[in-house]
OpenMM code with the backbone's topology and positions (N, CA, C; nanometers):
from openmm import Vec3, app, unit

residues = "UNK UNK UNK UNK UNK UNK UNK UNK UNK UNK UNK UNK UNK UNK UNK UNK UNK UNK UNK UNK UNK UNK UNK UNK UNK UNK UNK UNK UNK UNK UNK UNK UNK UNK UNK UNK UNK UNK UNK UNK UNK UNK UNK UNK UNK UNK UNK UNK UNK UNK UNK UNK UNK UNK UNK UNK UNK UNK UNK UNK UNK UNK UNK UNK UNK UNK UNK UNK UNK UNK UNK UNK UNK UNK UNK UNK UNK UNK UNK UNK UNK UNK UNK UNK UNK UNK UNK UNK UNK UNK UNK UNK UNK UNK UNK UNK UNK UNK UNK UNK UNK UNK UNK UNK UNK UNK UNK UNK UNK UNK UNK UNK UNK UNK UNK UNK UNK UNK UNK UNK UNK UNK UNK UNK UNK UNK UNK UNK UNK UNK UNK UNK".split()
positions = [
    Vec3(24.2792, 2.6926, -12.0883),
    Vec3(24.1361, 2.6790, -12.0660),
    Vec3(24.0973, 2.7286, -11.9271),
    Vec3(24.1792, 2.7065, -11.8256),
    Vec3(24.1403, 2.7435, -11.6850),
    Vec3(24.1805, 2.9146, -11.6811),
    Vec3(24.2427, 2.9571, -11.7488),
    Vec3(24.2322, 3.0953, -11.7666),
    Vec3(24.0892, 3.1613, -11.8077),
    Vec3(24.0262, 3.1070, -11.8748),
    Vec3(23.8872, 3.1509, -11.9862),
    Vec3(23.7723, 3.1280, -11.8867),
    Vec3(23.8117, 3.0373, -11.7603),
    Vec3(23.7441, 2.9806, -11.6318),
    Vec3(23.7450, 3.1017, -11.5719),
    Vec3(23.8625, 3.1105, -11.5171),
    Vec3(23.8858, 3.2323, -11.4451),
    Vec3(23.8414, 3.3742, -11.4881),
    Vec3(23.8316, 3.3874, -11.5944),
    Vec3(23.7664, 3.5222, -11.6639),
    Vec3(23.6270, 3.5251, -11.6759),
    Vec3(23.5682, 3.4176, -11.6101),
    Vec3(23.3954, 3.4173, -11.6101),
    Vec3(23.3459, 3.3544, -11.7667),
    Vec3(23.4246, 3.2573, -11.8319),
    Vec3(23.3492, 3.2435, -11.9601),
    Vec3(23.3672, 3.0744, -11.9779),
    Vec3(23.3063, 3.0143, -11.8214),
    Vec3(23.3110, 2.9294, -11.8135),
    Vec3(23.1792, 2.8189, -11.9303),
    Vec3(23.1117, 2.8936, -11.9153),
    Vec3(22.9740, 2.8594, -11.9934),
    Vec3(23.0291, 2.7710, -12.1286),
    Vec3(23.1127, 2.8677, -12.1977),
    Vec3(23.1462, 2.8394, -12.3059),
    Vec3(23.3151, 2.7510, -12.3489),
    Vec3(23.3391, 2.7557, -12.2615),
    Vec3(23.4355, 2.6579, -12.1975),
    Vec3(23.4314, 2.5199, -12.2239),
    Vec3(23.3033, 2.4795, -12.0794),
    Vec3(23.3099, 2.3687, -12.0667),
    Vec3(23.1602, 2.3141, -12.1939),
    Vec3(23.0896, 2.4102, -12.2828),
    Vec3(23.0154, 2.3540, -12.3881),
    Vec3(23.1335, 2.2974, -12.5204),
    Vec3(23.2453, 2.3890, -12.5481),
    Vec3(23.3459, 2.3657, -12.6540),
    Vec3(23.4064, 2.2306, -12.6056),
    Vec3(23.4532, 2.2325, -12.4689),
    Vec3(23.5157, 2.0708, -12.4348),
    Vec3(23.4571, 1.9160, -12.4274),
    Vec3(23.3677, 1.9922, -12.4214),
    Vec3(23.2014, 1.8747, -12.3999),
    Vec3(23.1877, 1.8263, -12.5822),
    Vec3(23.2103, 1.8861, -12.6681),
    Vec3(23.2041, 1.8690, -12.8020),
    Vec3(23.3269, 1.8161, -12.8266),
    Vec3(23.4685, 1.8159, -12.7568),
    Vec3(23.5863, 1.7433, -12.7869),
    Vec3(23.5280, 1.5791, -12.7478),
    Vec3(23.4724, 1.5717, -12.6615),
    Vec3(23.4233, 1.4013, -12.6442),
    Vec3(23.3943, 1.3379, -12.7099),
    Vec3(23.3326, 1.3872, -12.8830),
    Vec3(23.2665, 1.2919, -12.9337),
    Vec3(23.3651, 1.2836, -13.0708),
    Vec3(23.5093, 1.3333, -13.0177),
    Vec3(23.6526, 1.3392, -13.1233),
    Vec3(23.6473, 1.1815, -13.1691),
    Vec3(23.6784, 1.1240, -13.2336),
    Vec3(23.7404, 1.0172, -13.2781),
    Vec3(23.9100, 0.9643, -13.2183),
    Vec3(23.9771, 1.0873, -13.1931),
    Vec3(24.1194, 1.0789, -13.1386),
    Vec3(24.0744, 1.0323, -12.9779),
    Vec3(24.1232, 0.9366, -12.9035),
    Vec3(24.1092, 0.9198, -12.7472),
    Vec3(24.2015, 1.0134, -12.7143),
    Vec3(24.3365, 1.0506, -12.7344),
    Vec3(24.3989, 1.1311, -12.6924),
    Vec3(24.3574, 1.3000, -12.6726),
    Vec3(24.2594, 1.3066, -12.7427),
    Vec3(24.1867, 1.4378, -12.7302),
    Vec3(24.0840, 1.4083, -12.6471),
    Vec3(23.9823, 1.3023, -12.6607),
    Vec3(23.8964, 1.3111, -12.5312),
    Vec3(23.9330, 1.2843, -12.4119),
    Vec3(24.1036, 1.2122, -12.4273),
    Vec3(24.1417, 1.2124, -12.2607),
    Vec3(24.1771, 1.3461, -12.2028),
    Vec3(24.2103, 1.4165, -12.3367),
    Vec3(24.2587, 1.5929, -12.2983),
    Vec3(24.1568, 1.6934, -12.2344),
    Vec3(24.0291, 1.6104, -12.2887),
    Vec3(23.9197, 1.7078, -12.2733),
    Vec3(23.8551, 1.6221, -12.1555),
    Vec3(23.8560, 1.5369, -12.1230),
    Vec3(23.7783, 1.4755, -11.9735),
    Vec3(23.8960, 1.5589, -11.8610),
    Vec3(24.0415, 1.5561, -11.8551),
    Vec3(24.1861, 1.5929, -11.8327),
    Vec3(24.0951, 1.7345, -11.7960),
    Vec3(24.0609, 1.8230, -11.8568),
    Vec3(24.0730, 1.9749, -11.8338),
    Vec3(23.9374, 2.0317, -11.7913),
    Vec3(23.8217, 1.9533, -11.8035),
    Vec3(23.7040, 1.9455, -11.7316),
    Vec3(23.7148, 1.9007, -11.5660),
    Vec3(23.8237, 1.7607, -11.5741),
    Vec3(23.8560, 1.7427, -11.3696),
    Vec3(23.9131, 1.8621, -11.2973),
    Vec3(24.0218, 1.9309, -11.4033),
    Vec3(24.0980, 2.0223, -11.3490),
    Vec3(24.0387, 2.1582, -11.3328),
    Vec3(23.9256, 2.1527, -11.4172),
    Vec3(23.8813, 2.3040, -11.3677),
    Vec3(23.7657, 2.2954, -11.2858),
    Vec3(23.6929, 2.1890, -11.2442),
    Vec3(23.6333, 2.1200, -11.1176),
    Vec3(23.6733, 2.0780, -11.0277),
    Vec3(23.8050, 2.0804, -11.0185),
    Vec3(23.8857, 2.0704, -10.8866),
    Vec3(23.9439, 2.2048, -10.8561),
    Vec3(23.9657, 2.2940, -10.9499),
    Vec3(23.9899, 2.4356, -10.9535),
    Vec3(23.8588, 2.5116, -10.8709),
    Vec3(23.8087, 2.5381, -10.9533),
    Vec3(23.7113, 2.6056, -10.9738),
    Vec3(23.5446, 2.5685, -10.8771),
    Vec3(23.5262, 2.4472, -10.8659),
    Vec3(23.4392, 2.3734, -10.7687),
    Vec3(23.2712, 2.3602, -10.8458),
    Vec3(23.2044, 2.3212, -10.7962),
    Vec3(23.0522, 2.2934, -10.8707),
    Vec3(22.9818, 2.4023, -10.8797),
    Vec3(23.0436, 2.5102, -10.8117),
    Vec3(22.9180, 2.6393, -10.8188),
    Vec3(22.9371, 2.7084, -10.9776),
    Vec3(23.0650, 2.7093, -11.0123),
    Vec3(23.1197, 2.7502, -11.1843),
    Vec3(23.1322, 2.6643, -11.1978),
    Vec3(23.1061, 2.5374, -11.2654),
    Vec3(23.0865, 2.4322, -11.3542),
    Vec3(22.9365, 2.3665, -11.3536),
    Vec3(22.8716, 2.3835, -11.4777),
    Vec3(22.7208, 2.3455, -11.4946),
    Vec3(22.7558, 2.1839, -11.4565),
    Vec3(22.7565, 2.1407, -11.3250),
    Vec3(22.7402, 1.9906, -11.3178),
    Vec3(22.6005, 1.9119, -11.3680),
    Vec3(22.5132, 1.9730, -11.4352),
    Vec3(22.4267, 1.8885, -11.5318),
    Vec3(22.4469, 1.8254, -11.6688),
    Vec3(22.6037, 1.9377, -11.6774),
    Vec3(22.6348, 1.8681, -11.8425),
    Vec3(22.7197, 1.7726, -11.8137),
    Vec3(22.7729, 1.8172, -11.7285),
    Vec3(22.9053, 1.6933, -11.6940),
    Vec3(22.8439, 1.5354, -11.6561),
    Vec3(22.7500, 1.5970, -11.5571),
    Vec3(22.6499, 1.4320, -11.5462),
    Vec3(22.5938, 1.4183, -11.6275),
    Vec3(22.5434, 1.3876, -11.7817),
    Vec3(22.4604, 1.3599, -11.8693),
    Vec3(22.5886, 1.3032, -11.9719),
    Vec3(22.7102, 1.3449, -11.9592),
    Vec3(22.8027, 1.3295, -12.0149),
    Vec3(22.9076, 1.2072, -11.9788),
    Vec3(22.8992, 1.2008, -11.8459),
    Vec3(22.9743, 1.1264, -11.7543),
    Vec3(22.9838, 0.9419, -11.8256),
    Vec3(22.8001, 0.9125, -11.8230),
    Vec3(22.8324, 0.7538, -11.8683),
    Vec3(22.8591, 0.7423, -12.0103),
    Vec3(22.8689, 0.8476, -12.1327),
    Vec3(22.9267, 0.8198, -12.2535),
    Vec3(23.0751, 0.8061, -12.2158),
    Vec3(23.1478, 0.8487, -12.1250),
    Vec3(23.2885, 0.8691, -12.1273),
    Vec3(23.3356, 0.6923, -12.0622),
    Vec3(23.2355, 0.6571, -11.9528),
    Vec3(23.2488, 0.4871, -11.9612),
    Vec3(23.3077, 0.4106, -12.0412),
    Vec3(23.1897, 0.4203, -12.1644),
    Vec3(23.1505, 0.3146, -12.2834),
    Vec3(23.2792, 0.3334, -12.3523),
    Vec3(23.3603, 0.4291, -12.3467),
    Vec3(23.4510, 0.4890, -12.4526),
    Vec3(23.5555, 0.3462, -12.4758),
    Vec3(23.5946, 0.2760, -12.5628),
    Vec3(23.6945, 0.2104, -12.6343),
    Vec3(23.8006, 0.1608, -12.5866),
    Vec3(23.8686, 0.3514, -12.5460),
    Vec3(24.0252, 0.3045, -12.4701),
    Vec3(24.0137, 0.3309, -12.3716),
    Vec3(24.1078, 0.2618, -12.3097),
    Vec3(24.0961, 0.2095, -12.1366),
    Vec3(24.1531, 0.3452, -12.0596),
    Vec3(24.2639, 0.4627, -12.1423),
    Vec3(24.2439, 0.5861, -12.0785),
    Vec3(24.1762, 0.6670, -12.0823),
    Vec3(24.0664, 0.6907, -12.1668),
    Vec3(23.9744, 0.8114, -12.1943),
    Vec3(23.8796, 0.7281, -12.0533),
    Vec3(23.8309, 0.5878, -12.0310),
    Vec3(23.8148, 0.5091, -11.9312),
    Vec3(23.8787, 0.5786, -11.7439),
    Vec3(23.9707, 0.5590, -11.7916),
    Vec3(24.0729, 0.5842, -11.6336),
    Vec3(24.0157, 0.7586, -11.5753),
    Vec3(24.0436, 0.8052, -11.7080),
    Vec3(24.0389, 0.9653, -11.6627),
    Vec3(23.8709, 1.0070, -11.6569),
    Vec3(23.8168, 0.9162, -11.7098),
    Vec3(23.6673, 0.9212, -11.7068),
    Vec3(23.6385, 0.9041, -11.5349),
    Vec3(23.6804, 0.7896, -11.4860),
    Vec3(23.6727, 0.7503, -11.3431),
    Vec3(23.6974, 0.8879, -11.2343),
    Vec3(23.8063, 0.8814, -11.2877),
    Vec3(23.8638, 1.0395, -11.2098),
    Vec3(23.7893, 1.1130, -11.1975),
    Vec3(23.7028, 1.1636, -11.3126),
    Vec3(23.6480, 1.2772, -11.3280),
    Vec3(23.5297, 1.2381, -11.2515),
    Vec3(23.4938, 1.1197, -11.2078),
    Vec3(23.3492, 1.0889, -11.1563),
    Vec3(23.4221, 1.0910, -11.0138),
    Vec3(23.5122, 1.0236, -10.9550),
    Vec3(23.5919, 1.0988, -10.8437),
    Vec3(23.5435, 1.2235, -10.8022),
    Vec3(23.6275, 1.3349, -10.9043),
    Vec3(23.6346, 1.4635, -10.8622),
    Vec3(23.4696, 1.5069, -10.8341),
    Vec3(23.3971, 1.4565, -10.9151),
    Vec3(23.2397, 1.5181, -10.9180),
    Vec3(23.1881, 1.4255, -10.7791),
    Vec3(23.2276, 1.3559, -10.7531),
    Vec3(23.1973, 1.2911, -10.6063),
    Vec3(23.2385, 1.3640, -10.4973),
    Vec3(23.3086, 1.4463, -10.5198),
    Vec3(23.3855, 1.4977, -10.3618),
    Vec3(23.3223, 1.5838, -10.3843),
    Vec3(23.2701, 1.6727, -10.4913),
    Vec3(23.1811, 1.7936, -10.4774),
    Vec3(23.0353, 1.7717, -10.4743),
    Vec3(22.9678, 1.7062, -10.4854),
    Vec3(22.8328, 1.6694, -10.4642),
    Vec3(22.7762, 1.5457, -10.4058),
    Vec3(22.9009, 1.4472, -10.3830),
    Vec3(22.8697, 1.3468, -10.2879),
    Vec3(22.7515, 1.2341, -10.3527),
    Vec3(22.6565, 1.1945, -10.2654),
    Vec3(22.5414, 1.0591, -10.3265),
    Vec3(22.4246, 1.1046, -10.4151),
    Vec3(22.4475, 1.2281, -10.4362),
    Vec3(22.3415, 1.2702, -10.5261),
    Vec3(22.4178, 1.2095, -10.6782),
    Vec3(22.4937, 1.1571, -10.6990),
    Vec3(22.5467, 1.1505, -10.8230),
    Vec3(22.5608, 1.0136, -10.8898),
    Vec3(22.4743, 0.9279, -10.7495),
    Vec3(22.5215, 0.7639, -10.7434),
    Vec3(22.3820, 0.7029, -10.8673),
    Vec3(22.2284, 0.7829, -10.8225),
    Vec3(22.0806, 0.7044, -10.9079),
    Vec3(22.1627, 0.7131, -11.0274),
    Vec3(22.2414, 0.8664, -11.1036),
    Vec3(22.2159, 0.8874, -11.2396),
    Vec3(22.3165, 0.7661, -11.3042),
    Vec3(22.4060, 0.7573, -11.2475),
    Vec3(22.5436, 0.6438, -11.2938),
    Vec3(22.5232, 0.4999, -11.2706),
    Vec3(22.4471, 0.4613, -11.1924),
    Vec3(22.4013, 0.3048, -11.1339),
    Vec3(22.2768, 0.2931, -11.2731),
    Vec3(22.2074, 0.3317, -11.3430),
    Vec3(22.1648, 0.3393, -11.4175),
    Vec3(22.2370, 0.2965, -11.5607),
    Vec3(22.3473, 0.3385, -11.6135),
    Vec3(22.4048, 0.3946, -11.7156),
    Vec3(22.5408, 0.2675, -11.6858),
    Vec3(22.6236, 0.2382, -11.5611),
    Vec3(22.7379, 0.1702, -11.5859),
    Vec3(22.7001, 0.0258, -11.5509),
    Vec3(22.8287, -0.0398, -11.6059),
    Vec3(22.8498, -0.1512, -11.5831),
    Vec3(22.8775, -0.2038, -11.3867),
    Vec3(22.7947, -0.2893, -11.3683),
    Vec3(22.8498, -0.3428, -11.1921),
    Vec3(22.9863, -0.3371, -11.1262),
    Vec3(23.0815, -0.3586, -11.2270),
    Vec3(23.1857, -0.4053, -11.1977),
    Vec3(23.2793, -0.2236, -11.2004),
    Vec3(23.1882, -0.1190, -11.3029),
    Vec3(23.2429, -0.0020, -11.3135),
    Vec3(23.2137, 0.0694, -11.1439),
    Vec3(23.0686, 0.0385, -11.1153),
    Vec3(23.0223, 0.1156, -11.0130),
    Vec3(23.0959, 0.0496, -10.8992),
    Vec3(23.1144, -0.0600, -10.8940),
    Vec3(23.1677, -0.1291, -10.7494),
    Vec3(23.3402, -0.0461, -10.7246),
    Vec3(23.3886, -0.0378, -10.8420),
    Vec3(23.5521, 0.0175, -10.8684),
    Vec3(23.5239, 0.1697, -10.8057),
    Vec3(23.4403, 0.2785, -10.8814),
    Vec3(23.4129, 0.4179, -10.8307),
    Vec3(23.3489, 0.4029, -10.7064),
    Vec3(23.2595, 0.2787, -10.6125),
    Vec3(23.2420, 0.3121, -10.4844),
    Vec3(23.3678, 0.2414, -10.3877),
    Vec3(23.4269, 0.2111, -10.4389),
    Vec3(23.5694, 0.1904, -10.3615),
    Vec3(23.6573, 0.2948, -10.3301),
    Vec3(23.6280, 0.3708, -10.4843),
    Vec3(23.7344, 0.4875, -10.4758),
    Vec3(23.6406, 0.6141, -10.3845),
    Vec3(23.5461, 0.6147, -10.3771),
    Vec3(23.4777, 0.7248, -10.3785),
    Vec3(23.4754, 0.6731, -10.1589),
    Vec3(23.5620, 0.5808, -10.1121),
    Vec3(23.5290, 0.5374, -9.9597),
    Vec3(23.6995, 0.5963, -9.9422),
    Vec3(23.7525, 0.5475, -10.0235),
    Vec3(23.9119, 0.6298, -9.9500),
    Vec3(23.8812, 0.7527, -9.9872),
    Vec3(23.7994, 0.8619, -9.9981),
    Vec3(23.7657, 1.0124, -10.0051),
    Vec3(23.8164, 1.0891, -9.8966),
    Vec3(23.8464, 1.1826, -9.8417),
    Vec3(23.8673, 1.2125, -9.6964),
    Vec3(23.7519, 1.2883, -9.7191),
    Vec3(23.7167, 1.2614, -9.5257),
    Vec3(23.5462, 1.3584, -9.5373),
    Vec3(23.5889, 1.5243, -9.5487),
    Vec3(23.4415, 1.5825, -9.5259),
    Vec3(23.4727, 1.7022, -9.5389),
    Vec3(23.4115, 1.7612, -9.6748),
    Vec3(23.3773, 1.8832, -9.6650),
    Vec3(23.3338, 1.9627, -9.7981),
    Vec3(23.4829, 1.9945, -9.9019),
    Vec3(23.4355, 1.9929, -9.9804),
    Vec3(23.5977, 2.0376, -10.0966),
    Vec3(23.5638, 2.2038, -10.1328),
    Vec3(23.6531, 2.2220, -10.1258),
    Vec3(23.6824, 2.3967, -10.1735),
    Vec3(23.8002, 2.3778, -10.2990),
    Vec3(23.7356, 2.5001, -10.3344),
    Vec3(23.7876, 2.5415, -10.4961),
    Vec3(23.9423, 2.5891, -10.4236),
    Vec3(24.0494, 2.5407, -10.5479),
    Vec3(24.1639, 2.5904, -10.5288),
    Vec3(24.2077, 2.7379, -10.5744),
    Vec3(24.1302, 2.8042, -10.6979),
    Vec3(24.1149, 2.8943, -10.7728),
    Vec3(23.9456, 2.9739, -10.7555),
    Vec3(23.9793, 3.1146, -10.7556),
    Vec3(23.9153, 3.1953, -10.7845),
    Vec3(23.8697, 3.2350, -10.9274),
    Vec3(23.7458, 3.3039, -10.9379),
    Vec3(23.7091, 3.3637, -11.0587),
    Vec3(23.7541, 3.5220, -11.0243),
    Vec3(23.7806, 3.6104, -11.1457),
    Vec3(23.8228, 3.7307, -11.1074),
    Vec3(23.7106, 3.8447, -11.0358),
    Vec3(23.5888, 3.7781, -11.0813),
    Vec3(23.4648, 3.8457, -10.9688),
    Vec3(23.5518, 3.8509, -10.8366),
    Vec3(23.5568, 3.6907, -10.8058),
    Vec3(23.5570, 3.6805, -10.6498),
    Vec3(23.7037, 3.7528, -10.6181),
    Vec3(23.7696, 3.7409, -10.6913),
    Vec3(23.9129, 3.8098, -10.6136),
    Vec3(23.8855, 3.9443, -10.5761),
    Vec3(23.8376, 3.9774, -10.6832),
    Vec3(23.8329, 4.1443, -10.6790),
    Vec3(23.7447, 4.1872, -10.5557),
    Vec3(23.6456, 4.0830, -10.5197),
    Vec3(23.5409, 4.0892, -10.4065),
    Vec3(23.6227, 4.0564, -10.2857),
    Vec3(23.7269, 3.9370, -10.2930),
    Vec3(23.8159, 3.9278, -10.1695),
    Vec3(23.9309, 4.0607, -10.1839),
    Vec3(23.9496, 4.0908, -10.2431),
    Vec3(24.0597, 4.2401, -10.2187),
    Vec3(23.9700, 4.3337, -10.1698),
    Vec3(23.8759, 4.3202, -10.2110),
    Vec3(23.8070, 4.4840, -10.1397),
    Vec3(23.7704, 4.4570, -10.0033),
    Vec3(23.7660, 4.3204, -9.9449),
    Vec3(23.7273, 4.2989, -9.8665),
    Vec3(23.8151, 4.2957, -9.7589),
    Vec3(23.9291, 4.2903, -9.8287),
    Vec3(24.0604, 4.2828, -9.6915),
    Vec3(24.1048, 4.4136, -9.6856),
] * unit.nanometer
topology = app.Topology()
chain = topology.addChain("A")
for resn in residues:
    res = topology.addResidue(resn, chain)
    for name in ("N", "CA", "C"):
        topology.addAtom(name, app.Element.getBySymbol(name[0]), res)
């Protein structure tokens, strides 16, 4: 999937994984919350529509099992280090007290600082080779 990222066809990416969420299997929506953190920790908020991911974020809460749960957290993690308190009205809304008090705990051991993408799209490489 982070290949299909990298080739600019992120659009359609993260709409196909966004449709694994509403699987019946938890092991598939933990796969698919799993590969949405990783290509937002890859890749960073400028290639990932962070409007679907936040509209998406408090169904992954409510979810049943306690790992589609865990990796749900994570993923509100990872979307915290890239956009910071803009992300706190939409979720204080939507979770439980005891959910939000757990993610602003986690979200204080953060180290400061802006986050950068670990991975390139092949635009940008090709734009950093010509450039060196």
């Amino acid at each position: 999937c982070l290949m299909f990222v990298e080739i600019e066809q992120q659009e359609v990416v993260q709409e196909e994984i966004l449709k694994g969420l509403s699987n019946k299997q938890p092991k598939i929506v933990t796969a698919c919350i799993l590969v949405l953190r990783l290509a937002l920790e890859a890749f960073g908020a400028k290639v990932m529509n962070m409007k679907q991911l936040m509209k998406a974020l408090p169904g992954m809460f409510e979810h049943s099992d306690k790992n589609v749960r865990a990796e749900a957290k994570a993923l509100a993690i990872e979307v915290y280090r890239w956009i910071g308190a803009a992300m706190k009205p939409s979720l204080e809304k939507s979770l439980k007290p005891v959910q939000l008090k757990e993610l602003e705990e986690e979200w204080g051991k953060l180290p400061g600082g802006k986050a950068t993408p670990t991975r390139l799209l092949r635009s940008q490489q090709q734009a950093q080779a010509a450039a060196a």
